[in-house]
C-alpha positions in Angstrom: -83.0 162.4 -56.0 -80.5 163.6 -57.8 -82.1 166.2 -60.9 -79.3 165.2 -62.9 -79.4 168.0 -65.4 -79.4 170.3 -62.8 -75.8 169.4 -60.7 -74.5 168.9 -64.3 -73.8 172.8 -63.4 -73.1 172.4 -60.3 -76.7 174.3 -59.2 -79.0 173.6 -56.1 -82.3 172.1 -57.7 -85.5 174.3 -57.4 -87.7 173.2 -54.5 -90.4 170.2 -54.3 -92.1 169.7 -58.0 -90.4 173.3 -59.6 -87.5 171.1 -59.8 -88.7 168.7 -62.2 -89.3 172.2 -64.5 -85.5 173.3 -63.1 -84.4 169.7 -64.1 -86.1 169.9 -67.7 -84.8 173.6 -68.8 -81.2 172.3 -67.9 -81.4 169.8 -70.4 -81.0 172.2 -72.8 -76.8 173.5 -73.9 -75.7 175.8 -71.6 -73.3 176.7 -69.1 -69.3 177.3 -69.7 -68.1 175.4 -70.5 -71.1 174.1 -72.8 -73.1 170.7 -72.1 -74.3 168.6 -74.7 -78.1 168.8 -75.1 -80.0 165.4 -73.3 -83.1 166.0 -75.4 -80.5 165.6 -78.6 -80.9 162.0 -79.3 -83.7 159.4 -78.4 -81.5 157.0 -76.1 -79.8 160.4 -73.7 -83.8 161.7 -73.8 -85.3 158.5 -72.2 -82.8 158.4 -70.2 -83.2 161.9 -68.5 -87.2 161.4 -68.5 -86.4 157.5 -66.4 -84.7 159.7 -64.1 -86.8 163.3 -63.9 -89.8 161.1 -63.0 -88.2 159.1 -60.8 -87.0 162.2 -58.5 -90.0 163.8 -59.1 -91.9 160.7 -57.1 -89.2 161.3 -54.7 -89.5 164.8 -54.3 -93.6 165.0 -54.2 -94.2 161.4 -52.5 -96.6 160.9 -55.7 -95.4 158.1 -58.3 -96.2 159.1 -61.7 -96.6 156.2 -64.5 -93.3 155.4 -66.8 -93.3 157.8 -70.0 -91.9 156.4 -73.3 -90.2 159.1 -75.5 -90.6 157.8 -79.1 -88.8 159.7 -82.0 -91.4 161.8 -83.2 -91.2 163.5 -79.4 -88.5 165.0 -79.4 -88.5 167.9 -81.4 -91.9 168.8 -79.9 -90.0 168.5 -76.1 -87.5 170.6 -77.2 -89.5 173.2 -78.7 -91.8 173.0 -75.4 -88.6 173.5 -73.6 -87.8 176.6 -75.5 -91.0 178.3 -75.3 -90.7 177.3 -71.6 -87.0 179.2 -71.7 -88.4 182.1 -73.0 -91.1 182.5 -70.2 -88.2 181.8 -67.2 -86.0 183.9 -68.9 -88.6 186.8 -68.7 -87.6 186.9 -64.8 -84.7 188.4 -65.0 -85.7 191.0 -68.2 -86.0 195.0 -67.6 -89.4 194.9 -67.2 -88.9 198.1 -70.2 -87.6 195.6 -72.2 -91.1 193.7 -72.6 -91.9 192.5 -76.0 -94.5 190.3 -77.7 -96.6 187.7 -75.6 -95.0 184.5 -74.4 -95.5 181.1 -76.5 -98.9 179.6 -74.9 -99.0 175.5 -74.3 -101.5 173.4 -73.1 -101.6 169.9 -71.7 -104.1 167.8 -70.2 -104.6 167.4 -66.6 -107.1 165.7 -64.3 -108.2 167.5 -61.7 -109.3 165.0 -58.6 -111.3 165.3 -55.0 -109.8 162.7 -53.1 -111.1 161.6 -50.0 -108.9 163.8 -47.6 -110.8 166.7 -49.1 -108.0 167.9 -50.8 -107.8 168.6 -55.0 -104.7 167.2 -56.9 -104.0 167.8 -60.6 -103.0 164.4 -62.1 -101.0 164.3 -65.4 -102.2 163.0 -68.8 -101.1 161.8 -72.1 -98.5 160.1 -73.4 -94.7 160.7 -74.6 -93.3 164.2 -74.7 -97.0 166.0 -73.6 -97.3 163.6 -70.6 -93.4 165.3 -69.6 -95.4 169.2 -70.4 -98.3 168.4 -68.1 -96.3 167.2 -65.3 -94.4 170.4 -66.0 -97.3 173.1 -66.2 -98.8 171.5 -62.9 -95.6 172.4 -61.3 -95.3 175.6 -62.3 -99.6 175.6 -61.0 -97.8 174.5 -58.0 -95.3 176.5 -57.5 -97.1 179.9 -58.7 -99.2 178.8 -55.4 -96.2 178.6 -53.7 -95.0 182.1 -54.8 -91.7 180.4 -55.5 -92.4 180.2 -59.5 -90.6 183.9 -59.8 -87.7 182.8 -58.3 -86.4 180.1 -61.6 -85.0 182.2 -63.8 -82.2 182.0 -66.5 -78.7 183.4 -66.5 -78.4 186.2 -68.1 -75.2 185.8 -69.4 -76.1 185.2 -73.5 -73.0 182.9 -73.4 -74.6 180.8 -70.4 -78.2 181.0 -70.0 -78.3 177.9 -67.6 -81.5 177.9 -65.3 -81.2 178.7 -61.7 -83.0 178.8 -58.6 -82.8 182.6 -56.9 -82.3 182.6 -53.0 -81.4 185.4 -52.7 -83.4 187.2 -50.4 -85.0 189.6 -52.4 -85.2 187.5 -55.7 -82.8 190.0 -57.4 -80.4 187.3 -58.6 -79.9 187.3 -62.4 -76.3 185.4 -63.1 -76.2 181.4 -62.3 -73.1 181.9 -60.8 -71.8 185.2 -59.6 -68.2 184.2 -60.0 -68.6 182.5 -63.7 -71.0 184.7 -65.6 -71.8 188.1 -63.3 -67.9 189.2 -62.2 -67.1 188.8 -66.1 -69.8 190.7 -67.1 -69.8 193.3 -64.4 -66.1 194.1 -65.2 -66.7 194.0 -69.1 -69.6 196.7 -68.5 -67.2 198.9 -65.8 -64.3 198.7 -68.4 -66.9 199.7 -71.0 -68.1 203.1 -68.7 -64.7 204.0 -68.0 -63.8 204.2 -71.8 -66.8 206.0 -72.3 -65.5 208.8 -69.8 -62.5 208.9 -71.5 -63.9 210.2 -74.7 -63.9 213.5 -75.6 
């Protein structure tokens, strides 16, 4: 249970099924120092996607079926994964600073009354959109969870690793306080001061 992309950075996972959509955004290079990217090459890909859906059986008590990545999948994860940046990003934007809508991705899902009463979304397709519906029912998940505000990216353009804010009023915007917020925060003060120097 280990969302290995994620303690690559040394970050606490999201919580319950967000973390399988924590785990896939930190596949991506990011970070200082940089990491390589495990969606780069078929063999690191399969890899992560063995292991994601293994914690996310873990983490949800629901097994899902094994996916195989083939080479046409990849640039289609990775651009999913973007699109998906984008959105998480958006958390921590001024909301002045909106611009155009955010990329729009589907995936098919089952929707299921079991015999408990209750209604559980179940996964579908194959290769790289069989890892984007697990992911969008997550984020279904989490939205009703209100936790799906709270993944964001670092705003740090040099970083831009995904996090999980705990703070308690889900202000958070650097990974890492120390790393990528003191840096920035004393760039910008150094900046001010300079500008109240000028005549």
């Amino acid at each position: 249970m280990t969302w290995t992309a994620i303690t690559r950075y040394g970050l606490h996972p999201a919580p319950q099924a967000l973390g399988f959509v924590h785990n896939l955004l930190n596949t991506e290079p990011a970070g200082r120092p940089r990491q390589p990217d495990l969606l780069a090459e078929l063999g690191a890909a399969q890899e992560w996607a063995d292991a994601a859906l293994e914690d996310w059986a873990a983490h949800t008590g629901t097994p899902v079926p094994p996916v195989t990545l083939e080479d046409g999948d990849l640039e289609a994860l990775r651009n999913f994964r973007a699109d998906l940046h984008t959105v998480v990003a958006g958390h921590t934007a001024d909301p002045a600073d909106a611009s155009a809508p955010a990329p729009v991705h589907r995936a098919a899902a089952a929707v299921e009354l079991g015999s408990d009463g209750y209604v559980r979304l179940e996964a579908r397709g194959t290769g790289w959109r069989a890892i984007a519906s697990l992911t969008l029912i997550a984020i279904v998940h989490a939205q009703g969870a209100g936790t799906w505000q709270r993944l964001k990216a670092c705003r740090n353009p040099r970083c831009q690793a995904a996090f999980y804010d705990r703070s308690r009023n889900n202000s958070a915007v650097w990974h890492d306080v120390r790393v990528c917020g003191n840096p920035a925060n004393l760039r910008a003060h150094r900046a001010r001061k300079r500008a109240g120097h000028q005549p």
